[in-house]
Every structure is written in C-alpha cells, then in structure tokens.
C-alpha positions as CSV (number, residue, x, y, z in Angstrom):
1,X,0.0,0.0,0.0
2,X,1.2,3.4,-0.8
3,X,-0.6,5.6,1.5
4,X,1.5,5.0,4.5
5,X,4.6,6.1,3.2
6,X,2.8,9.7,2.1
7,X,2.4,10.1,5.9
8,X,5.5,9.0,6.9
9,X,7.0,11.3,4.2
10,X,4.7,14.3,5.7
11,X,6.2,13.4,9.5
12,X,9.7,13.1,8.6
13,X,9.3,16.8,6.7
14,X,7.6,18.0,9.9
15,X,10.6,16.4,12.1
16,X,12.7,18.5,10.0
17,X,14.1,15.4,8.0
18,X,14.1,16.8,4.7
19,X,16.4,13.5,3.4
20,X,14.2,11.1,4.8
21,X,11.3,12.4,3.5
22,X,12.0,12.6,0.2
23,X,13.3,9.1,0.5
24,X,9.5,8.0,1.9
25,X,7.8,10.5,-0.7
26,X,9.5,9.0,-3.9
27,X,8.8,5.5,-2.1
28,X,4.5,6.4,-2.1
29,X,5.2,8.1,-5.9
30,X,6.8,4.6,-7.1
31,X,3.8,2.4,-5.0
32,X,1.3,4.5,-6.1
33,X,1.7,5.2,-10.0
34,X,2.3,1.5,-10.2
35,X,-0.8,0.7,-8.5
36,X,-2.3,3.4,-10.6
37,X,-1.0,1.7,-14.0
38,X,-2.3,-2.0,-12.5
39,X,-5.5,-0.5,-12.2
40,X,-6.3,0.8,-15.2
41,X,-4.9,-2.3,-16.8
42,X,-7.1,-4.2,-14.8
43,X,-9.8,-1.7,-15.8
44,X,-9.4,-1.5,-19.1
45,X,-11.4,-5.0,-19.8
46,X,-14.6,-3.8,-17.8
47,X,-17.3,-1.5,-18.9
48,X,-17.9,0.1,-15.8
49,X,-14.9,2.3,-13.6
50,X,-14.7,3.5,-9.8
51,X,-14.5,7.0,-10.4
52,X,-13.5,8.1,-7.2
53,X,-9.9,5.6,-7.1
54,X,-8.7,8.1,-9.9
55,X,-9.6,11.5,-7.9
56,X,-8.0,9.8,-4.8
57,X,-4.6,8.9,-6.3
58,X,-4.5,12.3,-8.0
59,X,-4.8,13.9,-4.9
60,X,-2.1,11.7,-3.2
61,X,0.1,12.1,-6.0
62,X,-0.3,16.1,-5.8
63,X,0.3,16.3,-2.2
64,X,3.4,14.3,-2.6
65,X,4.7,16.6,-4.9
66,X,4.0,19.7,-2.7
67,X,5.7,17.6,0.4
68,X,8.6,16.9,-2.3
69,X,8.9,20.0,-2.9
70,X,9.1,21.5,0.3
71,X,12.1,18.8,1.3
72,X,13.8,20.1,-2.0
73,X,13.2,23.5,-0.7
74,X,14.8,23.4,2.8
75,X,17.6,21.5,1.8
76,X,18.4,24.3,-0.4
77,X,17.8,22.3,-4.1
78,X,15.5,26.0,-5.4
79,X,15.8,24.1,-8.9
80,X,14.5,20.7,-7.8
81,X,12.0,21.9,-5.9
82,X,10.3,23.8,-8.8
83,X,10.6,20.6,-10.8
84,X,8.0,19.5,-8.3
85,X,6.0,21.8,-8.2
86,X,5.5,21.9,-12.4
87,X,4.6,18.3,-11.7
88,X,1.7,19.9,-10.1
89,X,-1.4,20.0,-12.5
90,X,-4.3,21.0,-10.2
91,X,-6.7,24.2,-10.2
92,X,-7.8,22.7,-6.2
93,X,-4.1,23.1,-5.5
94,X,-2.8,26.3,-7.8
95,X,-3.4,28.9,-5.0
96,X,-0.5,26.3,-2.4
97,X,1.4,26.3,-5.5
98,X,1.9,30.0,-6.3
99,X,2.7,30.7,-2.5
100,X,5.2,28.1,-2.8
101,X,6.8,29.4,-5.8
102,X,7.0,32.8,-3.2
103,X,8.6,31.1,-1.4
104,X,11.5,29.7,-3.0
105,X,11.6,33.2,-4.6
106,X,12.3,34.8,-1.4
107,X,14.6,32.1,-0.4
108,X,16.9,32.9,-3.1
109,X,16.6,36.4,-2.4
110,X,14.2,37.7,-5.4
111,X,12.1,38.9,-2.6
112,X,10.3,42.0,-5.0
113,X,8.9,38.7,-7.3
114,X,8.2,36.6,-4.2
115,X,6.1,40.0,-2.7
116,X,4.2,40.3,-6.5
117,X,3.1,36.4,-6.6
118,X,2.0,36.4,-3.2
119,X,-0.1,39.7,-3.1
120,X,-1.5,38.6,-6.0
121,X,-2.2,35.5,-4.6
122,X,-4.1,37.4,-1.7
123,X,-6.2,39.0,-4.2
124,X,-7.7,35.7,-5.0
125,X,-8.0,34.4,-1.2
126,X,-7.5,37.4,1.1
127,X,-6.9,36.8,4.3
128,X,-5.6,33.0,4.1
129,X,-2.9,32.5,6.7
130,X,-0.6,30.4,4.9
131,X,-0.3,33.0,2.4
132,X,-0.3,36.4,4.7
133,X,2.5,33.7,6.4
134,X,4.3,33.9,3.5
135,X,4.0,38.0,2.8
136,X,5.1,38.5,6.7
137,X,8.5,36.6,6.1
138,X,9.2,38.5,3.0
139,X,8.6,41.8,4.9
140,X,10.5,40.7,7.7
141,X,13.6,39.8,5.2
142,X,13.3,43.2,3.6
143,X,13.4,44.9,7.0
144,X,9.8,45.7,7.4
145,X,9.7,43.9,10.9
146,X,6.8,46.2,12.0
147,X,4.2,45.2,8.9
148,X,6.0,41.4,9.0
149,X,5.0,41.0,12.8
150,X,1.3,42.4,12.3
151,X,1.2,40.3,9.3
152,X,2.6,36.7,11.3
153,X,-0.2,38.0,14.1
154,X,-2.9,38.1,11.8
155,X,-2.2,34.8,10.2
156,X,-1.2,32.8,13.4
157,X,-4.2,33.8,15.0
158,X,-6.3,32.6,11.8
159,X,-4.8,29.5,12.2
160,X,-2.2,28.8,14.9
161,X,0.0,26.5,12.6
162,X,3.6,25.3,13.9
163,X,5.1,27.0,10.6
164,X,3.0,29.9,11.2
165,X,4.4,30.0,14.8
166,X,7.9,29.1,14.2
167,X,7.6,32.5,11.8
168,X,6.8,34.1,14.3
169,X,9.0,33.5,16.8
C-alpha cells in the first residue's frame, strides 16, 4: 500500500528530515503510479470504472509533490524543488502552488517577485494565513519587521499552525 509512506513522508518533513522524506515520498510516488497503472490495466477489460480511485490517487500524488517540494526546498535544491511543483497540474491546488513558488523566490533572495506572486495571490484568497504567512516573512527579510510581525499576528491567530508560529518566533 502506498498511503502509509505519504504520511511518513509528511512526518519526517515536519521532524525537520528533509532526506528522509524525500526518501519515503519517492517511495508512495513509485507504490502508487504503479498501482495506478495495474488498475487501469485491470480496468481496461470492464465497462464500468470507480470514479472516485482516480480522484483519490491524484490527490495523493499532488500532495506528494507539494511535500517533495518543500524537502527540495529546505535542503536548499530551489531548482529541484520547482521541478515538483510543475509536476503539479491541479486548479484545487494552484493557489499552495503560487505561494510556494513565493517562497523559494524569497529564499533565493528575489524577494520583489516573491512580494508580486503572493499579493496577488491574496487578491484571489484574502486573508488566508498560509499566504499572509508567507507576505510577513518577505517583509521581515526586507526589514519591514513592523508590517511582518502584524502580518505573522494576523495569520497565526487565523490558524495557529507550527510553521505559522515558528515564523513568528
């Protein structure tokens, strides 16, 4: 089964294991694109299909990505990481993308483009606290620590993620 070793990738990228992960993550993609493949072989003979298998390995596979991503990300890979994320073909999942992309932007300094994509990414969900997360770190790296601290406020107390908090701090 592939679904356990999308959570384990997702814990090990929590525990700050960015190898590991990526290690569990390409485990789930290999699992799950061949289970994928043996299913629509097995499919292919029968006139009627389980629509909802399809959605649900989608999904999998797009979080993986996103997860892969992120370990690419923090173990300072910018280039591999956006190889992910173009691996990403989802309209559910376009707004996480786009702040993600901010994201590695800032990290390699381009923090003007990372502050473009993510305001506009606010216009199309204000107020979302991953993404106002995002637009406080980039004002905190340009020296804006007043607006980046009412920013991290805002969001945290939308959500009070770990990520949100560890900004924060």
């Amino acid at each position: 089964a592939a679904a356990p070793w999308l959570s384990l990738g997702a814990l090990h990228l929590e525990l700050h294991q960015a190898a590991r992960a990526t290690a569990a993550l390409q485990k789930y993609l290999q699992l799950a694109q061949a289970s994928t493949r043996s299913t629509v072989s097995a499919d292919a003979g029968q006139a009627e299909e389980d629509d909802d298998e399809p959605a649900t390995a989608d999904a999998g596979l797009m979080q993986a990505y996103l997860l892969l991503a992120q370990a690419a990300e923090r173990q300072g890979d910018f280039a591999q990481a956006e190889r992910w994320l173009a691996k990403i073909d989802s309209p559910q999942r376009a707004l996480e993308v786009q702040a993600r992309r901010a994201s590695l932007l800032a990290r390699q300094g381009k923090l003007d483009e990372a502050r473009a994509l993510i305001r506009k990414a606010l216009e199309l969900r204000p107020g979302e606290p991953f993404i106002t997360d995002s637009l406080g770190w980039v004002e905190f790296r340009l020296g804006n620590r007043d607006e980046a601290l009412r920013l991290l406020r805002q969001a945290y107390s939308s959500r009070p993620d770990t990520e949100i908090a560890a900004h924060l701090g």
